[in-house]
C-alpha positions as CSV (number, residue, x, y, z in Angstrom):
1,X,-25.1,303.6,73.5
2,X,-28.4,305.6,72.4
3,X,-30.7,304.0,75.4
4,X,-33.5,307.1,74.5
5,X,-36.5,306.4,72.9
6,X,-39.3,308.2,71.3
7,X,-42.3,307.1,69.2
8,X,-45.2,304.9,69.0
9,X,-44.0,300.9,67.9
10,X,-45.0,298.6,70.6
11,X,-42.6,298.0,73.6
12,X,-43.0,294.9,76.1
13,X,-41.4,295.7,79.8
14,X,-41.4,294.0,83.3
15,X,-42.7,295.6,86.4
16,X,-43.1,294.0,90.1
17,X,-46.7,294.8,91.5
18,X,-48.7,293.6,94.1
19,X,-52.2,292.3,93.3
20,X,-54.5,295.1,91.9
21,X,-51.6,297.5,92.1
22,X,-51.5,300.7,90.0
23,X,-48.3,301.1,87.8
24,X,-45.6,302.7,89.9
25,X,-43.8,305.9,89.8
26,X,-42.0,308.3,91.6
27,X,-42.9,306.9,95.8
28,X,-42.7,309.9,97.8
29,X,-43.3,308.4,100.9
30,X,-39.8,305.8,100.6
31,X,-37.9,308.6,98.9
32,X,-37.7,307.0,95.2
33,X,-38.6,304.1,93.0
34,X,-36.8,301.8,94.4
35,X,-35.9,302.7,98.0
36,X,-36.6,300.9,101.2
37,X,-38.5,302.4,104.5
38,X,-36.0,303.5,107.1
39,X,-36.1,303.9,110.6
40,X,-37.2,307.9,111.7
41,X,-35.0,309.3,113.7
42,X,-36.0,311.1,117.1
43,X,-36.0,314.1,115.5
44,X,-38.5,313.2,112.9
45,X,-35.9,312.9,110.1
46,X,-35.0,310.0,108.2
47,X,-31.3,310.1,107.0
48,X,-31.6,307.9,104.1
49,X,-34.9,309.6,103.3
50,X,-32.5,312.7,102.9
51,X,-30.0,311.0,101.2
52,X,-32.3,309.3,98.9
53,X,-33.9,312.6,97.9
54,X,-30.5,314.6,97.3
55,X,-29.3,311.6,94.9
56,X,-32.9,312.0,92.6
57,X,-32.3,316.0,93.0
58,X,-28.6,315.8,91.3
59,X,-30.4,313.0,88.9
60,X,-32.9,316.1,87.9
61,X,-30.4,318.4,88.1
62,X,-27.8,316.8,85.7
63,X,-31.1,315.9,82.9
64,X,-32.4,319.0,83.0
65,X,-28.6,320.3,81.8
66,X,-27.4,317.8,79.2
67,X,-30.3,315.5,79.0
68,X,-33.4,317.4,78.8
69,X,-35.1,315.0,76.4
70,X,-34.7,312.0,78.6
71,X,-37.9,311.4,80.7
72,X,-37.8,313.1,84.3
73,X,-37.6,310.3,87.0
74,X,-39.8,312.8,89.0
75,X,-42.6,312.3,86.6
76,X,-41.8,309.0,85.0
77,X,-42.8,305.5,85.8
78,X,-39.9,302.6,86.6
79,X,-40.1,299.2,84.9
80,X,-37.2,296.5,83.8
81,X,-36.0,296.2,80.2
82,X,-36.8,292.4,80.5
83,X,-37.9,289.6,82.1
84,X,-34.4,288.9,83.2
85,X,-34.0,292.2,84.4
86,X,-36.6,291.9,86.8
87,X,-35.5,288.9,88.2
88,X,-31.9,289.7,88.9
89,X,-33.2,292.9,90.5
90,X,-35.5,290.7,92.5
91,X,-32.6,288.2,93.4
92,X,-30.1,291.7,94.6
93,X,-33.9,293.3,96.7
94,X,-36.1,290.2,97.6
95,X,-37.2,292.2,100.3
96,X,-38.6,295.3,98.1
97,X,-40.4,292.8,95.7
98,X,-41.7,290.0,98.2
99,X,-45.4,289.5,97.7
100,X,-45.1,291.1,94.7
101,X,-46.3,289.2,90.9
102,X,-44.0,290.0,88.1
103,X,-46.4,291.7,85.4
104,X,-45.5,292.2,81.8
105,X,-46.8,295.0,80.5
106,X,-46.8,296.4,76.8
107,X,-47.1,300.3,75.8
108,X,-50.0,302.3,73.9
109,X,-49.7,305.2,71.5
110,X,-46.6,307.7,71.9
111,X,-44.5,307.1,74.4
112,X,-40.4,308.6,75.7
113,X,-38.6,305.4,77.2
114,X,-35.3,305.5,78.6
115,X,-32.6,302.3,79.6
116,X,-30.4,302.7,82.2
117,X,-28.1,300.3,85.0
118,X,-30.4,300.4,87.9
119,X,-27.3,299.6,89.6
120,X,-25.9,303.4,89.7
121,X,-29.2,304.2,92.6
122,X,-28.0,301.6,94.3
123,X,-24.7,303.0,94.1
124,X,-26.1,306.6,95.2
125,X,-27.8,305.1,98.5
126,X,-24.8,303.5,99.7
127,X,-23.8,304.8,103.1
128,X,-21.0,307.5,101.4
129,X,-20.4,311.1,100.9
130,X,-19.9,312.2,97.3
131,X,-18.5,315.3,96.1
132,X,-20.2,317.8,93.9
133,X,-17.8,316.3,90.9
134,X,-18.1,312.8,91.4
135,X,-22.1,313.3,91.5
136,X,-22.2,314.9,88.5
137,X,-19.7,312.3,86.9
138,X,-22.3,309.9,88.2
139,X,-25.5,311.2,87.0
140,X,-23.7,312.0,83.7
141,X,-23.1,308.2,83.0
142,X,-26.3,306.8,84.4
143,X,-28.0,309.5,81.7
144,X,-26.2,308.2,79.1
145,X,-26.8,304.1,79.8
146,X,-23.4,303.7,81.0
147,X,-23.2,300.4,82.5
148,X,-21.9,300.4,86.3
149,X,-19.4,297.5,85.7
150,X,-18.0,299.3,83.1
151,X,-17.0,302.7,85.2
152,X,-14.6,301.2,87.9
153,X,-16.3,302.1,91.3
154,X,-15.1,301.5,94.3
155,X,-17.0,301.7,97.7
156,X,-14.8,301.5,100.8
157,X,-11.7,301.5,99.1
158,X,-13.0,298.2,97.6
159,X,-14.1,297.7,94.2
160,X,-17.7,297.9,93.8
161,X,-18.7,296.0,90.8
162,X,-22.4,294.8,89.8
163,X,-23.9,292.9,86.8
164,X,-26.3,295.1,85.1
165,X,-30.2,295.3,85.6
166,X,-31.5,297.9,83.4
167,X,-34.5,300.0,84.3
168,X,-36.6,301.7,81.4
169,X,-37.9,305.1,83.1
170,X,-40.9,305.6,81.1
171,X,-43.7,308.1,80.1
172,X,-46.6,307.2,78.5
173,X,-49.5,304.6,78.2
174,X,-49.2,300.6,78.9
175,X,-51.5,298.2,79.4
176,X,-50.5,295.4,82.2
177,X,-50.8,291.5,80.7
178,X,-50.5,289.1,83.4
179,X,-48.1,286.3,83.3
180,X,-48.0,282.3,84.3
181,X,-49.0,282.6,88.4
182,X,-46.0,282.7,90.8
183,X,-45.7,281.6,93.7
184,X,-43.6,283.9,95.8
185,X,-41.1,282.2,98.9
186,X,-42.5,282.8,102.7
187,X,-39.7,284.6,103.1
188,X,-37.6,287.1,101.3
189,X,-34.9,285.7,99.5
190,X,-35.9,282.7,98.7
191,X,-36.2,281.3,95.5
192,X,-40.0,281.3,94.0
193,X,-41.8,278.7,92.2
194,X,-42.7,278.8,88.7
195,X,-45.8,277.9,88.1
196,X,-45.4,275.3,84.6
197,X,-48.4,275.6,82.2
């Protein structure tokens, strides 16, 4: 699967925002694009903070090897592929979207787009201790827009299997073009209303 791209032709991609929110990126302060706030521990350090950070450092690590012209998740900016995208990762994390409006947005001038399963951080942040190998094996596939359903996982000697919601990490310019209004549930999880026009 070639999921790298470079030049100019328009693309259109999906990103979650909350009213007059900037374009995201990398979120220092939750550890990644797409983790949740922990509880600190006594000691002033969060766990999953840690975690979360040493699963985007192997990330780095294994571009900067075999995948230098992929755009760096450091310096990058997280969106969906589509429409459908966004709302299936809505539907898995109604709790990191609630509140949120689901924006279109379309690119301008040069830009370095890559597609992969958004499913694979998930898989990282899971509660588990990876070897050095497995890591590697892991970052190597999400690189190369391996789908996770495809690779077999397993997570407490269970299978771990997940449809796919693919994330374009992107670098360069896009303009936001709001959608029809939503109305977003009181409550996480619950199914939104679509406004028809």
């Amino acid at each position: 699967m070639d999921n790298l791209l470079r030049g100019a032709a328009p693309l259109e991609l999906y990103v979650w925002l909350e009213p007059e929110e900037s374009l995201p990126g990398w979120d220092f302060q939750s550890g990644g694009p797409h983790a949740e706030p922990r509880t600190v521990f006594p000691s002033g350090i969060n766990p999953q903070l840690v975690h979360n950070y040493f699963a985007e450092y192997n990330l780095e690590f294994f571009r900067q090897r075999s995948f230098e012209r992929y755009p760096s998740r450091l310096h990058a900016q997280f969106l969906f592929a589509t429409r459908t995208d966004a709302e299936n990762y809505r539907n898995k994390h109604p709790g990191r979207v609630f509140g949120k409006l689901l924006t279109r947005v379309t690119t301008r001038g040069a830009y370095t787009c890559s597609y992969h399963d958004a499913n694979w951080i998930d898989y990282l942040h899971l509660p588990h201790n990876l070897d050095l190998d497995t890591l590697g094996e892991i970052s190597r596939a999400y690189w190369a827009g391996t789908l996770v359903e495809e690779a077999g996982l397993t997570f407490m000697d269970q299978p771990w299997r997940e449809p796919p919601v693919i994330e374009a990490v992107f670098q360069g310019s896009l303009v936001p073009e709001p959608l029809p209004a939503r109305a977003i549930g009181l409550l996480p999880g619950f199914e939104p209303y679509l406004a028809r026009n």
